[in-house]
Backbone as a ProteinNet text record, in pm:
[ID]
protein_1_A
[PRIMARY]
XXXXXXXXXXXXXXXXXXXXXXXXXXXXXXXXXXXXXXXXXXXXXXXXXXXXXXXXXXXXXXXXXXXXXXXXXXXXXXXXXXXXXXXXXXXXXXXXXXXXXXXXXXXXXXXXXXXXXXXXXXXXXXXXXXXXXXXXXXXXXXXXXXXXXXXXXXXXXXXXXXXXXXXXXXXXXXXXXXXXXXXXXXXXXXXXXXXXXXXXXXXXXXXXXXXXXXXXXXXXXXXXXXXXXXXXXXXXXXXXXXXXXXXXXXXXXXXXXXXXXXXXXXXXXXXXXXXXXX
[TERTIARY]
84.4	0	88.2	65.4	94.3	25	125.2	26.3	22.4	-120.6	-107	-191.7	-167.6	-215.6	-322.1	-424.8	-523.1	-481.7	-403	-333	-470.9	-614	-654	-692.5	-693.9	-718.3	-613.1	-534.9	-391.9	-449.6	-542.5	-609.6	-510.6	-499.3	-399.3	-490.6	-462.9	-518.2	-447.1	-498	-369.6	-443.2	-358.9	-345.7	-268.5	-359.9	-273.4	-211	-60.3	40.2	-61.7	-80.7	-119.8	-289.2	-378.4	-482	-536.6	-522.9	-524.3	-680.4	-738.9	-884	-964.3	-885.1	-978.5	-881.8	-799.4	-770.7	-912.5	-829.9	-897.1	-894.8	-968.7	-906.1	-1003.3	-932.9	-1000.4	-1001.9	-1114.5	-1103.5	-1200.6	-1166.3	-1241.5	-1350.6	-1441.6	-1566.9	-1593.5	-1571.9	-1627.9	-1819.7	-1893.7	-2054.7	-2087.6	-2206.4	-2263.5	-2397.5	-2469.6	-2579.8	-2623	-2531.4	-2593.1	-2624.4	-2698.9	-2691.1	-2723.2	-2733.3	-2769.3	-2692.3	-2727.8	-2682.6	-2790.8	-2869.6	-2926.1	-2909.3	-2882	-2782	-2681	-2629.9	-2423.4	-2514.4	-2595.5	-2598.9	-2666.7	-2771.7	-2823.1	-2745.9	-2657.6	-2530.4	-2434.9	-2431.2	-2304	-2406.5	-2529.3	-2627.8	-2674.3	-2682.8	-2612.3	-2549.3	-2433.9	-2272.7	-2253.8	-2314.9	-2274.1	-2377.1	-2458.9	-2560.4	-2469	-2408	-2340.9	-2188.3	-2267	-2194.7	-2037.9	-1934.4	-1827.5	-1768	-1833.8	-1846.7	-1770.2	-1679.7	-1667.8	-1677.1	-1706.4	-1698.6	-1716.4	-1812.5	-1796.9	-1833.2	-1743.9	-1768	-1785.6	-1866.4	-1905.6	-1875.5	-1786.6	-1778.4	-1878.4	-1944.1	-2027.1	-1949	-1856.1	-1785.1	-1736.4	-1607.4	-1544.2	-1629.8	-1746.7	-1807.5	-1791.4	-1697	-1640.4	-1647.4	-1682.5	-1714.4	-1577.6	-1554.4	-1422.7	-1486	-1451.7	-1494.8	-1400.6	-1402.2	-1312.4	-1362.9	-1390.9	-1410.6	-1335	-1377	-1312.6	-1350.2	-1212.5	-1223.2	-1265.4	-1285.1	-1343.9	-1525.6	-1548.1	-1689.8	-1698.6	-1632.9	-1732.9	-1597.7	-1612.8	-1557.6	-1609.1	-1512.6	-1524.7	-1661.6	-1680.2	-1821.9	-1983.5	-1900.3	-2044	-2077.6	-1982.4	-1984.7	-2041.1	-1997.4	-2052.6	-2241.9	-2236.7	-2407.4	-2498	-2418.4	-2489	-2544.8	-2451.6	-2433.6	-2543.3	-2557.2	-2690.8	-2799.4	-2815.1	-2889.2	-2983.3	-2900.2	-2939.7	-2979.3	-2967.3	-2970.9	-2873.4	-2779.3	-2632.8	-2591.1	-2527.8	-2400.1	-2290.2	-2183.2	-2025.8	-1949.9	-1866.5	-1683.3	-1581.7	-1497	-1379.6	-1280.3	-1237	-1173.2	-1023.6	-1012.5	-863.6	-807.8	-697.2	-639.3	-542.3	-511.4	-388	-260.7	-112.9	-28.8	57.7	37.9	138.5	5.6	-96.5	-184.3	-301.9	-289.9	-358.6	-525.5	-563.8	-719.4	-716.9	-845.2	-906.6	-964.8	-894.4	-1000.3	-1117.6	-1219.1	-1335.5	-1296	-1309.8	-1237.4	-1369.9	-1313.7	-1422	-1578.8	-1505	-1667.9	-1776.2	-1706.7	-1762.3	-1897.8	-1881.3	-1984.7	-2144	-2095.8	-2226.7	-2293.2	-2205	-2219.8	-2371.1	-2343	-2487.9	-2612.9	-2602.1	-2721.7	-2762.3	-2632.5	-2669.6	-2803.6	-2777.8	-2904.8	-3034.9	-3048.6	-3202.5	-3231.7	-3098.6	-3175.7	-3196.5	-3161.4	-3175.6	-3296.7	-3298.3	-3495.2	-3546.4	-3589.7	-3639.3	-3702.7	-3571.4	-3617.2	-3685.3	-3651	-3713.7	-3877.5	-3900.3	-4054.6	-4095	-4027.9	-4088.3	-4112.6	-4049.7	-4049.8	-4133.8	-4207.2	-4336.7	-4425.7	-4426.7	-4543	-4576.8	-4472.2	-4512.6	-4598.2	-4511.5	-4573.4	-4728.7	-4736.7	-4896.9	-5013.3	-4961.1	-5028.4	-5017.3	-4947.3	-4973	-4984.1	-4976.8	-4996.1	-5160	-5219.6	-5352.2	-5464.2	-5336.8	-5436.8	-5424.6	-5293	-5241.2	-5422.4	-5427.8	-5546.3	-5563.7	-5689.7	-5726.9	-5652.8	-5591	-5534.8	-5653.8	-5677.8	-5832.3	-5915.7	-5901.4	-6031.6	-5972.1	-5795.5	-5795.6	-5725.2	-5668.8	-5634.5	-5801.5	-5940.9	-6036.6	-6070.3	-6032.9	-6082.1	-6010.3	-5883.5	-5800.2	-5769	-5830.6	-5836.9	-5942.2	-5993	-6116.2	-6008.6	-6070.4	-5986.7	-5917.2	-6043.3	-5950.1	-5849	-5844.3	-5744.9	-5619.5	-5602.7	-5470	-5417.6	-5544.7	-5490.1	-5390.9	-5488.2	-5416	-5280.6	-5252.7	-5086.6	-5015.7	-5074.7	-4992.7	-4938.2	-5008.9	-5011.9	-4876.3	-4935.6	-4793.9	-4659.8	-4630.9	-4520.6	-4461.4	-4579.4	-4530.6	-4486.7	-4494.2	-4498.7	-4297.8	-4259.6	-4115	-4038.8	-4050.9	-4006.2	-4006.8	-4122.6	-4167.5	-4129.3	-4121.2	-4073.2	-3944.7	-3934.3	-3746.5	-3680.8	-3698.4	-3580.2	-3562.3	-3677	-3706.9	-3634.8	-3610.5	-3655.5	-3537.6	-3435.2	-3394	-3394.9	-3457.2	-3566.3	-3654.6	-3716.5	-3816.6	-3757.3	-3639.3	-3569.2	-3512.5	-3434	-3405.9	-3518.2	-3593.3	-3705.1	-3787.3	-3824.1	-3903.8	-3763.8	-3622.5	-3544.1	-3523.7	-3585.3	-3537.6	-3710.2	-3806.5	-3904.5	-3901	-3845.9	-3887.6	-3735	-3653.6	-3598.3	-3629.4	-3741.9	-3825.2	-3739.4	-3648.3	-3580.3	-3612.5	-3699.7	-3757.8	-3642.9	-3618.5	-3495.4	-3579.3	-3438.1	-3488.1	-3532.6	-3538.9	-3539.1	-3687.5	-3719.4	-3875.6	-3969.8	-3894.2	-3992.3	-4034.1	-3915.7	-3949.6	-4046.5	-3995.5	-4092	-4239	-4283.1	-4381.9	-4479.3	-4362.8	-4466.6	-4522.3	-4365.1	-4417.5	-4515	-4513.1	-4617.3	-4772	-4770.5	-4898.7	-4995.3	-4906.3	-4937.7	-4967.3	-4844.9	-4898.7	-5047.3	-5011.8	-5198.9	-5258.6	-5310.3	-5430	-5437.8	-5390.6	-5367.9	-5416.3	-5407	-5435.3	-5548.8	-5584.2	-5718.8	-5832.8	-5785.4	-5912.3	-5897.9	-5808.9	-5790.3	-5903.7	-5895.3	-5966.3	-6080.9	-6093.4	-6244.2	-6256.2	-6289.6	-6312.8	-6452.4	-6542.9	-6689.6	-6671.1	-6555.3	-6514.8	-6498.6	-6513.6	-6452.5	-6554.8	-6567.7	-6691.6	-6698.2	-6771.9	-6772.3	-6675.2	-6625.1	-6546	-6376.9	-6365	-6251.3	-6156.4	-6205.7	-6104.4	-5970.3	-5879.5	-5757.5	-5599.3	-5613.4	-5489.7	-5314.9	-5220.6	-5143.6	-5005.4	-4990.4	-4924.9	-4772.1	-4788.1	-4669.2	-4597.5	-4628.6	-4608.1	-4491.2	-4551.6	-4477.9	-4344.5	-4413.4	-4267.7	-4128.1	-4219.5	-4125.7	-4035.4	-4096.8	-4055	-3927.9	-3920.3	-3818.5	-3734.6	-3783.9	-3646.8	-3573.8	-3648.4	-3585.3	-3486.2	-3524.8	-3399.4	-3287	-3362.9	-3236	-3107.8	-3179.9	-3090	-2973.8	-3097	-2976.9	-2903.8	-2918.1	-2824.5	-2706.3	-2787.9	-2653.3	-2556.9	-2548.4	-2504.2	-2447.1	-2459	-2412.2	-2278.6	-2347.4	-2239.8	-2103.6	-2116.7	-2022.2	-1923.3	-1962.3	-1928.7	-1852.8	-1883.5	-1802.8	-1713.3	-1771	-1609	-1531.7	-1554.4	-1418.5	-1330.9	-1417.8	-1359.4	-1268.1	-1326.7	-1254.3	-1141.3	-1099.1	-994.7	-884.6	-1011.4	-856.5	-815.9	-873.9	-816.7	-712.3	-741.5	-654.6	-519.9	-535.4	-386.9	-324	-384.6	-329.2	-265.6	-330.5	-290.6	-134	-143.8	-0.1	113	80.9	168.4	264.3	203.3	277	386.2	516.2	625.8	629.2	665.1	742.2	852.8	916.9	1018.2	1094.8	1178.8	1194.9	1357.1	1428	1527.6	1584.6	1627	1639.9	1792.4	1782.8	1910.2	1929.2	2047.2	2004.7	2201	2277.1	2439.3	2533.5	2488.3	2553.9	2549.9	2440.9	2482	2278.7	2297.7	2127.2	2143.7	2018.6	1956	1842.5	1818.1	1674.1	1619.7	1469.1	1384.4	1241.7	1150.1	1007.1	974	810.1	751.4	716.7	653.4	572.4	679.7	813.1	885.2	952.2	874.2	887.8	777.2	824.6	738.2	784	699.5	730	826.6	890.4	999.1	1129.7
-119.1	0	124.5	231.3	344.5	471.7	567	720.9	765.3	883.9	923.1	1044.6	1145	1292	1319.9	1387.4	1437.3	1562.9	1577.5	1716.7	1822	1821.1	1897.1	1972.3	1854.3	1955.4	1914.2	1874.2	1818.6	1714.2	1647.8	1557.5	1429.7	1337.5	1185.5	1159.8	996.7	845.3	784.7	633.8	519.3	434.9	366.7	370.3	213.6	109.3	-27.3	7.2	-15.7	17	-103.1	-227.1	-349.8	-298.6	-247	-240.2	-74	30	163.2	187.9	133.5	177.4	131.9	86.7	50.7	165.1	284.1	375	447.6	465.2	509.5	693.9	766.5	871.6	941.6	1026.2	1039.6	1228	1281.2	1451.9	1498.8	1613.3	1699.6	1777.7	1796.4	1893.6	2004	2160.3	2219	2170.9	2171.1	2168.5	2270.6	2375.9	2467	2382.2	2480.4	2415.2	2317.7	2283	2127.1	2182.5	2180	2212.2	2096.3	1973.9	1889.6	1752.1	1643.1	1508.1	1454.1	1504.3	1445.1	1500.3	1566.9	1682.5	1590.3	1576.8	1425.6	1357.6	1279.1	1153.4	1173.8	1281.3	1254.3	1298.5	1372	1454.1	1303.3	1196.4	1107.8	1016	966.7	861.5	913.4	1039.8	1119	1067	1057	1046.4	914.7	846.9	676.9	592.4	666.8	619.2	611.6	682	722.8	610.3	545.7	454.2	467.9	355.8	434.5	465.7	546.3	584.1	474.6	463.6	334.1	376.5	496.1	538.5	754.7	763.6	937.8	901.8	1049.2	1058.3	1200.5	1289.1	1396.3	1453.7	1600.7	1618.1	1724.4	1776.1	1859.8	1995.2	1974.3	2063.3	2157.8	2061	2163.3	2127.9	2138.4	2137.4	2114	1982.5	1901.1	1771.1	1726.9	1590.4	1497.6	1402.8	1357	1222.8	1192.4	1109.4	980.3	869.2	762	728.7	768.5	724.6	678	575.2	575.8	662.8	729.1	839.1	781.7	640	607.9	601.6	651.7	648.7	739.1	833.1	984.6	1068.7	1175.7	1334.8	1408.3	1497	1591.4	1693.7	1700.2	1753.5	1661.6	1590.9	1475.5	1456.7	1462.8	1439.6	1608.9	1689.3	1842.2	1828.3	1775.5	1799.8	1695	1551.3	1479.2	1572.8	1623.9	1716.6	1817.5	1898.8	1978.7	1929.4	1812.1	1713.4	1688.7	1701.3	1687	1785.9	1929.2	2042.8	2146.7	2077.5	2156.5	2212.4	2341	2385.8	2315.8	2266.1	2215.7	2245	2236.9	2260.8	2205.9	2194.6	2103	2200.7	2125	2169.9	2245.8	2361.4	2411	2394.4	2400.8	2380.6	2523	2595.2	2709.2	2624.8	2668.1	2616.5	2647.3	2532.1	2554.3	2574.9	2571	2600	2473.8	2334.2	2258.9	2293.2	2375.1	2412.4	2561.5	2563.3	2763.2	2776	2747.4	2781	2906.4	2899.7	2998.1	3100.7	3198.5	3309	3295.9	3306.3	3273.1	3340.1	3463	3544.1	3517.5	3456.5	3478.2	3343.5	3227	3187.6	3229.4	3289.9	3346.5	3466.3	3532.3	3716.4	3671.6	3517	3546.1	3544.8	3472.8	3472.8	3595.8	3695.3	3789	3867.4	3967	4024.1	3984.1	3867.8	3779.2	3795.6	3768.1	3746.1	3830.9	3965.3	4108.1	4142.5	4108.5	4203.1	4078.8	3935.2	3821.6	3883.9	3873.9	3981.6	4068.6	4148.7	4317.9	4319.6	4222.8	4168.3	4108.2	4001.9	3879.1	3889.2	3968.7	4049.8	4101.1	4233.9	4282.4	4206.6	4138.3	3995.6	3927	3893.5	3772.3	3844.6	3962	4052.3	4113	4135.9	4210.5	4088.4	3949	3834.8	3809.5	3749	3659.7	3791	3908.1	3984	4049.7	4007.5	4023.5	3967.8	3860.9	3745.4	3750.9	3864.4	3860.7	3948.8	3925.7	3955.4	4134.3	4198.1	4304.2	4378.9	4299.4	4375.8	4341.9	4226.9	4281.4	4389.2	4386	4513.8	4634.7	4668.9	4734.5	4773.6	4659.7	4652.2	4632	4605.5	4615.2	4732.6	4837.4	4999.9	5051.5	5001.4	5090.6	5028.4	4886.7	4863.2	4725.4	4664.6	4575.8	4438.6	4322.5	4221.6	4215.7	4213.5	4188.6	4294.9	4471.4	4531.6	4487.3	4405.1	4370.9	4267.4	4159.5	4048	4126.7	4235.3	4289.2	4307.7	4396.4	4435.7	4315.7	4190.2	4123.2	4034.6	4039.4	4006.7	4067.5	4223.5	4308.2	4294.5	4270.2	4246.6	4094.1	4012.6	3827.8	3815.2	3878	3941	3930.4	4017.9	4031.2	3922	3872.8	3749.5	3614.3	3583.2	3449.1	3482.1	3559.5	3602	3668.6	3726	3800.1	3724.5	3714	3643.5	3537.3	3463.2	3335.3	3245	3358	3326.7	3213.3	3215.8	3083.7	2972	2970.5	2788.7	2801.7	2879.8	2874.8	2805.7	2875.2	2854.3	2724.4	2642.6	2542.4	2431	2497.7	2391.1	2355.1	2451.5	2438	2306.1	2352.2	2252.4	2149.7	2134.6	1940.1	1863	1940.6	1894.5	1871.8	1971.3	1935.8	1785.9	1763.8	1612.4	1512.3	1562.7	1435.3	1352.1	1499.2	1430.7	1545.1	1537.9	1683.9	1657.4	1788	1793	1882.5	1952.6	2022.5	2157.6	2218.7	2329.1	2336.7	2191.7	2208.3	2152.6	2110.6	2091.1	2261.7	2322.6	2448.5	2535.5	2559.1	2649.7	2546.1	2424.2	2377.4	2417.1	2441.9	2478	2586.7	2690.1	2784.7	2848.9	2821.7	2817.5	2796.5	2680.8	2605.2	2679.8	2748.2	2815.1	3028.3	3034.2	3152.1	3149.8	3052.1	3065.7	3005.3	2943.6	2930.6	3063.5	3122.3	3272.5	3389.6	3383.6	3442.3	3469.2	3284.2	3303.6	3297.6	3331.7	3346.7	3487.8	3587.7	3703.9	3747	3739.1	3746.9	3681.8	3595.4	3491.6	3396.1	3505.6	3445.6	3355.1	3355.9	3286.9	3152.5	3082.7	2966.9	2884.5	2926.7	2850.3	2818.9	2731	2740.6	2827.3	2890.6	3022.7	3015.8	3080.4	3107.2	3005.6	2981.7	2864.5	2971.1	3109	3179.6	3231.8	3169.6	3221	3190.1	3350.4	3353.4	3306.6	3220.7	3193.9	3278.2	3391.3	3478.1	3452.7	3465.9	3488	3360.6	3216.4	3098.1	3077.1	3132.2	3123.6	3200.5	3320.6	3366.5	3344.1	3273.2	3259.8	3112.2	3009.6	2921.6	2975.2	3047.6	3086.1	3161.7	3233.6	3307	3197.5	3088.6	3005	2934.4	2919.8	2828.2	2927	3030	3111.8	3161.9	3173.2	3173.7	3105.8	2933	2816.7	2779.1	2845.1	2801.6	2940	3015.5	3142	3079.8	2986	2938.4	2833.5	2778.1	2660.8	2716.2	2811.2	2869.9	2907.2	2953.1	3038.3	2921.1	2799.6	2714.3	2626	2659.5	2560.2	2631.2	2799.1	2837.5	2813.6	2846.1	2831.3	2726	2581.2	2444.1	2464.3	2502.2	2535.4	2633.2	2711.6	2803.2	2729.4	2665.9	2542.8	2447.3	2419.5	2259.4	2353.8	2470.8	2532.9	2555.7	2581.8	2591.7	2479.8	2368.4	2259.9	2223	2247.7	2198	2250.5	2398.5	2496.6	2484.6	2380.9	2324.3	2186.9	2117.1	1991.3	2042	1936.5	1975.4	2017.2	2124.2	2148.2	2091	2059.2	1974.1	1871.4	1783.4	1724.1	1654.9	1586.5	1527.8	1404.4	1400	1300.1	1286.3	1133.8	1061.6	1054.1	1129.1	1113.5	1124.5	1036.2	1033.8	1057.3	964.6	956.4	1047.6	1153.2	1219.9	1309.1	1372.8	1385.2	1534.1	1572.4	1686.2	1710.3	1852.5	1877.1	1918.6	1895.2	1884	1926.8	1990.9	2017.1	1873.9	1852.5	1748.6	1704.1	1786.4	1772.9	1699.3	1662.5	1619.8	1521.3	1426	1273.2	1180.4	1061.8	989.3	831.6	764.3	618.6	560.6	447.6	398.3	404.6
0	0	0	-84.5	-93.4	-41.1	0.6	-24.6	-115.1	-146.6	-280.9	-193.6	-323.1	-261	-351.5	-334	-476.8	-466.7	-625.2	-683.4	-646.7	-641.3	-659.7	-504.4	-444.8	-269.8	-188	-217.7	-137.2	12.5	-71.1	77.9	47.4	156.1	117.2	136.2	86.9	75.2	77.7	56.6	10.6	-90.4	-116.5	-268.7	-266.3	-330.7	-378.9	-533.5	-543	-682.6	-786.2	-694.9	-825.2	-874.8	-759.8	-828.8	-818.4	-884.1	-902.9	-917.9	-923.8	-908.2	-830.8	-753.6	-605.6	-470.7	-547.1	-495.3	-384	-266.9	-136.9	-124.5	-122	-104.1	31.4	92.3	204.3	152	228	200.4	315.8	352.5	485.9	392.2	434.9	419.7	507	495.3	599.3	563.3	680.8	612.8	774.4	669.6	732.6	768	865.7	876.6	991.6	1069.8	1166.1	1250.1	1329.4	1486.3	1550.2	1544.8	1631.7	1584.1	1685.3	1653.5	1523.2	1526.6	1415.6	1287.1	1304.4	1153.7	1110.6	1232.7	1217.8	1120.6	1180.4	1152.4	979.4	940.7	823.9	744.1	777.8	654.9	615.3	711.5	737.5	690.7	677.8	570.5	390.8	389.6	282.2	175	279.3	158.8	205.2	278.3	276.2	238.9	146.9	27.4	-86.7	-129.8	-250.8	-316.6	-370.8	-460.9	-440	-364	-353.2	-240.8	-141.7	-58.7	75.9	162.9	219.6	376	430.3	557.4	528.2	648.4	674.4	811.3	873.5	977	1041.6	1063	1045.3	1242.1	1201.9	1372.8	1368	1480.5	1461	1551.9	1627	1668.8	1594.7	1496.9	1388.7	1263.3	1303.9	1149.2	1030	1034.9	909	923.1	787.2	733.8	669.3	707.2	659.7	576.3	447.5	372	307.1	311.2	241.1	142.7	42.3	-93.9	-188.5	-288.8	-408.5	-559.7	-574.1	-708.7	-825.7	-837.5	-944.4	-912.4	-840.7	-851.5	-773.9	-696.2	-664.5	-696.9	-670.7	-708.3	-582.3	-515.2	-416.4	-458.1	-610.2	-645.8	-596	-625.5	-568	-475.8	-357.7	-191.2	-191.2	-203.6	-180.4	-204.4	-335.7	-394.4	-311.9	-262.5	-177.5	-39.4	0.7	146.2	112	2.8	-20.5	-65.1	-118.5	-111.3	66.9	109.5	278.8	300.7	288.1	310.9	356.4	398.2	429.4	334.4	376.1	261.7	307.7	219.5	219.9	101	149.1	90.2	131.2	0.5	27.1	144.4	236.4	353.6	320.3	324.9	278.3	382.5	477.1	538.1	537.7	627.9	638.4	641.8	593	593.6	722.6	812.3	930	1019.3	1026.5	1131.6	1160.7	969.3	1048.7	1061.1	1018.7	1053	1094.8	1022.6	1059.8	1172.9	1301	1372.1	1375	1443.5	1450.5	1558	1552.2	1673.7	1752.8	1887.4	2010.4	2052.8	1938.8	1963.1	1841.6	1735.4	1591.5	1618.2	1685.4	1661.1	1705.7	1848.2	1888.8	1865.8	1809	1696.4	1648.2	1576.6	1473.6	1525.8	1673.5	1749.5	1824.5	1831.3	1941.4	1897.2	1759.6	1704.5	1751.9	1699.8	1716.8	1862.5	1920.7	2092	2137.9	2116.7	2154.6	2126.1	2016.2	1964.7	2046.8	2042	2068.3	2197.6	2283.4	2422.3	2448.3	2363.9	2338.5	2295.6	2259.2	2239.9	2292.4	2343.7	2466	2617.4	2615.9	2781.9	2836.3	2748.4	2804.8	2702.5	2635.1	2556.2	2711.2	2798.4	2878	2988.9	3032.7	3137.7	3108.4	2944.8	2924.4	2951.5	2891.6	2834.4	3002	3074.7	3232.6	3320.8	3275.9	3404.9	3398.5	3348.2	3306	3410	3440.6	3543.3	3674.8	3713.4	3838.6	3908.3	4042	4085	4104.4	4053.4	4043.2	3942.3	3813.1	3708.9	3577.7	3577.5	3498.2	3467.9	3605.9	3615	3579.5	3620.6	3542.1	3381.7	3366.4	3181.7	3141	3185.5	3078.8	3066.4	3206.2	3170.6	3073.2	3082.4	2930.5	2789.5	2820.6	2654.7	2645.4	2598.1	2599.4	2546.4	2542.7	2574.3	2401.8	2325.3	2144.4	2149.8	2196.5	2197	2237	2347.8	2408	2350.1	2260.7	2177.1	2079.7	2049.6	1918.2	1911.1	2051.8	2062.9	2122.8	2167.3	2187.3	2071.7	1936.5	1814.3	1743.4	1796.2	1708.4	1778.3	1902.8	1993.4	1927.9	1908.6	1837.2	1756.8	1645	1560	1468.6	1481.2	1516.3	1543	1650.7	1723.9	1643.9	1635.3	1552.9	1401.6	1328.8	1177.2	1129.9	1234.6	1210	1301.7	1463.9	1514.6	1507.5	1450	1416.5	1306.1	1194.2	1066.9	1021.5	1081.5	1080.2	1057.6	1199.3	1245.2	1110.9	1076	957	852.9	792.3	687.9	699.8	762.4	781.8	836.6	893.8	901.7	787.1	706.5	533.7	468.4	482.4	430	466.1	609.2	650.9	615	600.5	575.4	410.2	361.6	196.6	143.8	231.5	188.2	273.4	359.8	429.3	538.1	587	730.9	836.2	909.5	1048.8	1133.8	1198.3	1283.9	1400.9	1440.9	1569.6	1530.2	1408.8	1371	1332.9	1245.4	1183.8	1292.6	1404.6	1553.6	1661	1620.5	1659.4	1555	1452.3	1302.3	1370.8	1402.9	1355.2	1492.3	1632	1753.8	1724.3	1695.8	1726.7	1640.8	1473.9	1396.7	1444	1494.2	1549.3	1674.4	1781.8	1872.8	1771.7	1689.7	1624.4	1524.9	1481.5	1370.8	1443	1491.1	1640.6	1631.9	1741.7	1811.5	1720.2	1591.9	1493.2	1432.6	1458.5	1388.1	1518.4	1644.5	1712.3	1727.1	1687.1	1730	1659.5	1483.8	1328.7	1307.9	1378.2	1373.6	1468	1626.9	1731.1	1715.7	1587.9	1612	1566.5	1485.6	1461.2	1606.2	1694.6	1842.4	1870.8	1980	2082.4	2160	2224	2308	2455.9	2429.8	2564.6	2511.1	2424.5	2391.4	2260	2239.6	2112.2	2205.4	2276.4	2353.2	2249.3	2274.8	2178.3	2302.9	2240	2223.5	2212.9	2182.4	2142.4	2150.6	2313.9	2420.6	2360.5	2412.9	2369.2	2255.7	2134.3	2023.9	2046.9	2140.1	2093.7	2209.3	2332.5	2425.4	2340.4	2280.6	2199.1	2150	2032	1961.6	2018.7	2124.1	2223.9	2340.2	2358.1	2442.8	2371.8	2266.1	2166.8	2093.4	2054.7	2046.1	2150.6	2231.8	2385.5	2415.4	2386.4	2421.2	2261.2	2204.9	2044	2089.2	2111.6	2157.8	2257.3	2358.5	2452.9	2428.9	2346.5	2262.2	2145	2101.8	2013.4	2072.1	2171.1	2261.7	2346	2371.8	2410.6	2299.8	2182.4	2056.2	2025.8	2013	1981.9	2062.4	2182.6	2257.8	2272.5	2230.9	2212.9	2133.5	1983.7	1904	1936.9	1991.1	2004.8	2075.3	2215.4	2278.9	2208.4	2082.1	1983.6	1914.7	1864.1	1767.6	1878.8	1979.9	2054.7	2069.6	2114.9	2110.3	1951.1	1865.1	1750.4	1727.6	1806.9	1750.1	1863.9	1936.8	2017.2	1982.3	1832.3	1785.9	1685.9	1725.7	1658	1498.2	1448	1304	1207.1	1314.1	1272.1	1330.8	1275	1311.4	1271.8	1337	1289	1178.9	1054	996.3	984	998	895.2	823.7	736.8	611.2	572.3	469.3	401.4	528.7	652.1	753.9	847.5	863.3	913.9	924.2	1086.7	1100.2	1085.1	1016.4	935.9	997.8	1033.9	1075.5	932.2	944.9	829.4	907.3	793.6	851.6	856.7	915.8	931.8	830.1	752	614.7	524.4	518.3	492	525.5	605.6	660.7	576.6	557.6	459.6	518.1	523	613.9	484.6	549.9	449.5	459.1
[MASK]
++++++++++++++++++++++++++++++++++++++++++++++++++++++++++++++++++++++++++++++++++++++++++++++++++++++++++++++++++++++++++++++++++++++++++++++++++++++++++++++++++++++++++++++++++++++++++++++++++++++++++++++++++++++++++++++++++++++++++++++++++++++++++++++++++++++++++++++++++++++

């Protein structure tokens, strides 16, 4: 058995000299998109459908897919289109020279959540206080003197509003995509509550006479405490991977560069990248 490199992404494999097309080649994938164990697993049934294919193993930490295929029956194009096939975005893994991997800087993963959770808040806060503080005793009597009960549905409508469609819109977007290749995740379990609790809520606000009497109770708050609770804990999650990531990237820049060889009687230091078994 041999190594062999693919000229085109500098990934190794190995390689039998007697039979060349039962060549092994292995290649990294960054893939966008997972947030969960069940993300691993359908990105990694994916590409081990695919003719060829002899092992993936998908980390969800550093958000790369590592693949053993044979080049006579897939192409780094094919493992990519399988992966969006699933719904992920991916790419062939570049590698920095001397660093081993890009790590993610410690603040960058949770940046994307901060926005969302800010407004999420900024709406959900007095949503929960207008909607449950309604019930606290002798506040009835007086939220009905200053606005009648459909009025307060109304603004608790426009406060939901925001939340469930902009800070949301995410979970939406990825949830429409794990449903339309007929694999539901955690994203189209959220789009589908908080959906479910928003149009209820909606349509008794708009056509409270469809109910039985006394049964048109809008939902509002619900939906949107939904999507701010998960945005929260995806913000908290994020913040926790980068930093994994930052301690793997130090560790990584802690393994030797070079190294010593024998070489016409006499030992030579040499980079690493310049050792080859044999």
């Amino acid at each position: 058995m041999g190594r062999s490199t693919d000229p085109r992404s500098g990934i190794a494999g190995f390689a039998s000299s007697a039979s060349p097309p039962h060549m092994v080649i292995t290649t990294r994938f960054e893939v966008g998109g997972m947030t969960c164990a069940a993300c691993v697993r359908r990105v990694e049934k994916a590409l081990e459908r695919l003719e060829g294919v002899e092992s993936a193993r998908v980390n969800l930490a550093t958000h790369q897919a590592t693949v053993d295929y044979q080049p006579a029956g897939q192409t780094p194009e094919d493992l990519v289109e399988a992966i969006a096939r699933a719904g992920y975005e991916a790419h062939v893994f570049e590698p920095r020279t001397g660093s081993g991997s890009r790590p993610v800087p410690a603040g960058a993963p949770q940046e994307q959540w901060r926005q969302p959770l800010i407004l999420a808040l900024a709406f959900t806060v007095p949503l929960v206080l207008l909607s449950m503080g309604r019930m606290l005793p002798g506040m009835h009597t007086w939220t009905a003197a200053r606005l009648d009960e459909q009025g307060w549905q109304l603004l608790e409508w426009v406060l939901a509003t925001p939340v469930v469609f902009w800070a949301g819109r995410r979970f939406h977007r990825s949830g429409l995509r794990e449903l339309r290749h007929g694999s539901p995740g955690m994203h189209s379990l959220v789009m589908i509550g908080a959906l479910a609790a928003y149009g209820y809520s909606l349509v008794a606000l708009i056509a409270p006479g469809v109910f039985p009497p006394g049964s048109a109770t809008t939902y509002f708050e619900a939906a949107a405490v939904i999507i701010t609770l998960v945005i929260l804990g995806r913000g908290m999650e994020a913040r926790a991977r980068g930093r994994a990531s930052m301690a793997i990237a130090k560790l990584l820049r802690l393994q030797a560069t070079t190294t010593r060889r024998w070489t016409s009687g006499d030992w030579q230091e040499v980079g690493i990248d310049a050792v080859r078994p044999g």
